[in-house]
Wavefront OBJ file of the C-alpha trace (Angstrom):
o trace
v -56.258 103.951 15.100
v -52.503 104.373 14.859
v -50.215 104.339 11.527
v -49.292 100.479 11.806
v -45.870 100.137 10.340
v -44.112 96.632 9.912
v -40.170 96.240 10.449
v -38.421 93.579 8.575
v -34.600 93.216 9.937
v -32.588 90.955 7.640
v -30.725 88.260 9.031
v -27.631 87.073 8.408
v -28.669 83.827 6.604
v -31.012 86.435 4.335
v -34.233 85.159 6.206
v -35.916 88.297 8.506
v -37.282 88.969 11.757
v -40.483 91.146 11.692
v -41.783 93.752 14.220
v -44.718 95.967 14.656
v -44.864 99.685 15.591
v -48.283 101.331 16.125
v -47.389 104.528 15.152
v -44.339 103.999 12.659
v -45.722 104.617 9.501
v -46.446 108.388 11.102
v -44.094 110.513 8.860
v -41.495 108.062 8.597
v -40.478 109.073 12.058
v -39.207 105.618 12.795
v -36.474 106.482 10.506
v -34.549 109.332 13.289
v -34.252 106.920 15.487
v -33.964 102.881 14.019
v -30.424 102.457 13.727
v -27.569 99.457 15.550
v -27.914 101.378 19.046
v -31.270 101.649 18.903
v -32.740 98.838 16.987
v -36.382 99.163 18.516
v -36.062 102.991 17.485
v -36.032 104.031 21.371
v -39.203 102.414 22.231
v -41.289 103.452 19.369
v -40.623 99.521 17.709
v -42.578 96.692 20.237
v -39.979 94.712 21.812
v -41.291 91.600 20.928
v -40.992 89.577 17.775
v -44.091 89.272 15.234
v -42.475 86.480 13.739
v -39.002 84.971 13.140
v -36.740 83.374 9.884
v -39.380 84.606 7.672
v -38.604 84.001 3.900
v -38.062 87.100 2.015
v -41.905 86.864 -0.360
v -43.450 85.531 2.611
v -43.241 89.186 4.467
v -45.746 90.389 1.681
v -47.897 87.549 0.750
v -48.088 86.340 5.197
v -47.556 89.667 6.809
v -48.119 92.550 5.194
v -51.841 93.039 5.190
v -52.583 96.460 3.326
v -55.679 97.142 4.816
v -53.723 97.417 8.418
v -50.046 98.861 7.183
v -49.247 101.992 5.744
v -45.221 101.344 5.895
v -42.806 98.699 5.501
v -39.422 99.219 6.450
v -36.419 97.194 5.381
v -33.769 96.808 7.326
v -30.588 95.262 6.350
v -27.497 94.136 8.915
v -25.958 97.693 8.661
v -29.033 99.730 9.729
v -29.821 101.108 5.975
v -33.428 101.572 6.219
v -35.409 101.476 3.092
v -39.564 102.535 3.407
v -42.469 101.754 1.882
v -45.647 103.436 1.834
v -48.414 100.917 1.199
v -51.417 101.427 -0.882
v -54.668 98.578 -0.229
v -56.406 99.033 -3.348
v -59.422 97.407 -2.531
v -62.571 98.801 -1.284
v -63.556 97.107 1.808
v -66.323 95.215 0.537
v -65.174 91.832 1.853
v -63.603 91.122 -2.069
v -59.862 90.590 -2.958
v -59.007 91.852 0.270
v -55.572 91.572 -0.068
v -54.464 93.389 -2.878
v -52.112 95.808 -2.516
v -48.508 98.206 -3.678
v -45.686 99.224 -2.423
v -43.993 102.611 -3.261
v -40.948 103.670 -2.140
v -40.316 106.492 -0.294
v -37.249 108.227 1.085
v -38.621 111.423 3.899
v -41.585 112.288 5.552
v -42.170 115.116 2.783
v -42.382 112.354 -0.115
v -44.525 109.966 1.685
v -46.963 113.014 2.431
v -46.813 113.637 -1.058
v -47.730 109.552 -1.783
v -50.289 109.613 0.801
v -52.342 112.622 -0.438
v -52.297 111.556 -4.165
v -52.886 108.106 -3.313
v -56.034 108.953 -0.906
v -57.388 111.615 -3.925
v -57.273 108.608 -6.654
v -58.678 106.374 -4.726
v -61.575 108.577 -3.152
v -62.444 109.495 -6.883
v -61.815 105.850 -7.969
v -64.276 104.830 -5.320
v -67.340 107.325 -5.953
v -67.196 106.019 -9.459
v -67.689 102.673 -8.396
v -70.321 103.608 -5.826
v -71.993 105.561 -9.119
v -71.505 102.176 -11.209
v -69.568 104.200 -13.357
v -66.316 101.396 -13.068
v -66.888 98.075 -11.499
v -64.251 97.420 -8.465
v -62.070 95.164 -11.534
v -61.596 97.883 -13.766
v -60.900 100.240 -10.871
v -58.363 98.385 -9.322
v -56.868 97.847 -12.755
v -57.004 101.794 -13.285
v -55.366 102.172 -9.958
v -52.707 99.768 -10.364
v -52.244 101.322 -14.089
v -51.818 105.279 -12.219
v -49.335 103.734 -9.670
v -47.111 101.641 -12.278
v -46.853 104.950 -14.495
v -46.655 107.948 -12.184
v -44.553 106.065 -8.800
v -43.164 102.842 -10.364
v -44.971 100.666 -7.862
v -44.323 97.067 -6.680
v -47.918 94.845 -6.232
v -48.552 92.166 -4.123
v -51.237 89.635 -3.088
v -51.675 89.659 0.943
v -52.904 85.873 1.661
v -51.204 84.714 -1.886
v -49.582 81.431 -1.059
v -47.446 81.443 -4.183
v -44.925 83.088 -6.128
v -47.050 84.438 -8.891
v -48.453 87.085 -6.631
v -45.375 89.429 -7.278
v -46.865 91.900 -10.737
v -50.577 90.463 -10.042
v -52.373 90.245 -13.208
v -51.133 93.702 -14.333
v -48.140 94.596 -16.126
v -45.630 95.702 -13.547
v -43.118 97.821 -14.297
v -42.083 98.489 -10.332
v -39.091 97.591 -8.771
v -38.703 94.637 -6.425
v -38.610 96.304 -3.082
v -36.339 93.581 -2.393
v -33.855 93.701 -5.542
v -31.058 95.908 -3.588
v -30.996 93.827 -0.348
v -30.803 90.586 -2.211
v -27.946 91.436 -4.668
v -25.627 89.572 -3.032
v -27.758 86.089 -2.937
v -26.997 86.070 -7.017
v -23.045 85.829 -6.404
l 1 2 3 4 5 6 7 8 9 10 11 12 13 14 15 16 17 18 19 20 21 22 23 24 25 26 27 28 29 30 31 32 33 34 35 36 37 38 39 40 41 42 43 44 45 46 47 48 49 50 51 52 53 54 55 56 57 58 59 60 61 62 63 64 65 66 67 68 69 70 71 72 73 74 75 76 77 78 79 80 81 82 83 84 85 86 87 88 89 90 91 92 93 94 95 96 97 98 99 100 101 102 103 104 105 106 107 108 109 110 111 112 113 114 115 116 117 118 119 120 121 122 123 124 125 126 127 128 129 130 131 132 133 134 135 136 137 138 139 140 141 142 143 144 145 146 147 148 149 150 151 152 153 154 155 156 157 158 159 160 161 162 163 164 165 166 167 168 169 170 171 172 173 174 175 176 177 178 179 180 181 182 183 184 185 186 187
């Protein structure tokens, strides 16, 4: 099964090169070792390229499926690492596949922390909707609610082709994942 993690290096013309790891998104571990000597994180990064000069919103909405990734990791020219654990909030019924948040996370302890309250909410989200006690709308909405107020999540639309998939149809309060590395685009 792995813990698929996705790498996104930044470029210096702001566009990014994205990689896979198997087993990144495995305690953050990819963060020891990811740094200018060791950009493929000695071996635990795959050597070759998902995809090149991607466009900063395309990583989500092209590449970031949240049913396969559990982290995204941010890298910008000088090796500061950013992470992201991802949460799908769907339920694997074949609907709205794509739906899906970022929170950020900074050691293996927090994204434990992430992991295990995100996997209780949405195991208790779910049997309700198995019960018929929510229907999969209002539980998505209740999910992306729990995540805005408690971890100041970002949400995304996998498969969205446009730029209104950043905030969804809920009221985000989260922080653009992508805010910090961009700063310097404003100037």
């Amino acid at each position: 099964m792995g813990h698929r993690a996705l790498i996104a290096y930044r470029r210096p013309d702001h566009l990014y090169d994205l990689r896979y790891s198997h087993w990144g998104g495995d305690h953050l571990e990819i963060r020891e070792y990811l740094n200018a000597e060791n950009p493929l994180a000695n071996g635990r990064i795959d050597a070759e390229v998902l995809a090149d000069s991607v466009a900063l919103a395309s990583v989500l909405t092209d590449f970031l499926d949240p049913c396969c990734y559990e982290v995204l990791y941010l890298v910008d020219a000088d090796f500061d690492i950013r992470s992201y654990h991802v949460c799908w909030l769907d339920f694997g019924d074949g609907r709205h596949l794509g739906r899906g948040a970022l929170i950020g996370v900074d050691d293996a302890t927090e994204d434990h922390t992430i992991r295990t309250w995100f996997r209780a909410i949405k195991t208790t989200v779910s049997d309700l909707v198995e019960m018929g006690v929510f229907s999969r709308e209002a539980a998505r909405s209740y999910l992306e609610t729990r995540i805005t107020e408690e971890q100041d999540g970002y949400f995304y639309t996998y498969g969205a082709c446009d730029e209104r998939v950043f905030g969804g149809t809920s009221t985000s309060t989260g922080t653009s994942p992508f805010d910090c590395l961009d700063s310097d685009d404003e100037a």
